[in-house]
C-alpha positions in Angstrom: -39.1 11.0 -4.8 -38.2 8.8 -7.7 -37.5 11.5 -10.0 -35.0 13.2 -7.4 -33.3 9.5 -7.3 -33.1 9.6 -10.6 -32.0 13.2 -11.1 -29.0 12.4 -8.8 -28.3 9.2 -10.6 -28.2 11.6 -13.7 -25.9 13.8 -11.8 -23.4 11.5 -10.2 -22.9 9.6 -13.6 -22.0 12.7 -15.2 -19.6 13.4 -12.6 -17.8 10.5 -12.6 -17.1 11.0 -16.5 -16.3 14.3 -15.7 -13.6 13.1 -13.3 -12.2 10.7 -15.5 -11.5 12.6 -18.0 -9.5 14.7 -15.7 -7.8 12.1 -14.8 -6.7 11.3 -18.3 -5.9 14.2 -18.7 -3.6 14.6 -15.1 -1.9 11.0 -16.5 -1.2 12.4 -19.6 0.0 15.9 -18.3 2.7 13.7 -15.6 3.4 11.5 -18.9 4.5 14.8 -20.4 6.4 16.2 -17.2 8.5 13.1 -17.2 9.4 13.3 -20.3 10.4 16.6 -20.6 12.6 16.0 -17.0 14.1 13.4 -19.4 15.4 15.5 -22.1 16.3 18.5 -19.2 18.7 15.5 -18.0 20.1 14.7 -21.0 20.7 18.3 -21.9 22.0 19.2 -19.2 24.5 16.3 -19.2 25.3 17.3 -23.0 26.1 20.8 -22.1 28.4 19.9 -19.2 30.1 17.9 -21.6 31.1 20.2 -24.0 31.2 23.5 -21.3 32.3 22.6 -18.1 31.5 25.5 -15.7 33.5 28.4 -16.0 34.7 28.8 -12.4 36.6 26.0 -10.5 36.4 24.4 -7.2 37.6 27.0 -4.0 40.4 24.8 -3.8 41.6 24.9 -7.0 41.1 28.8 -7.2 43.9 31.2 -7.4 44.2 33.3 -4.4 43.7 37.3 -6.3 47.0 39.1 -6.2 46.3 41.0 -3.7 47.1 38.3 -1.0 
């Protein structure tokens, strides 16, 4: 009976290492995301600035010639 404790002991303590590093590893994988969100917003505010989008409000559209 004392081995079997022992043996799940064993067991449990390598599992909780084996979720922490997964952990460290999810934290660092979000760490990443975020950045990367980060320079996506910053891009995409760069780009607007120098192309605005090529089509305009419906407002401001033309009606075709047709009409």
């Amino acid at each position: 009976m004392e081995n079997r404790i022992t043996d799940i002991e064993i067991h449990l303590s390598h599992l909780e290492h084996t979720i922490q590093e997964l952990n460290e590893v999810v934290y660092r994988q979000q760490q990443a995301i975020d950045r990367l969100e980060d320079e996506l917003k910053a891009l995409r505010t760069q780009f607007l600035a120098v192309a605005p989008s090529p089509t305009r409000p419906p407002d401001e559209e033309t009606p075709p010639p047709h009409y």
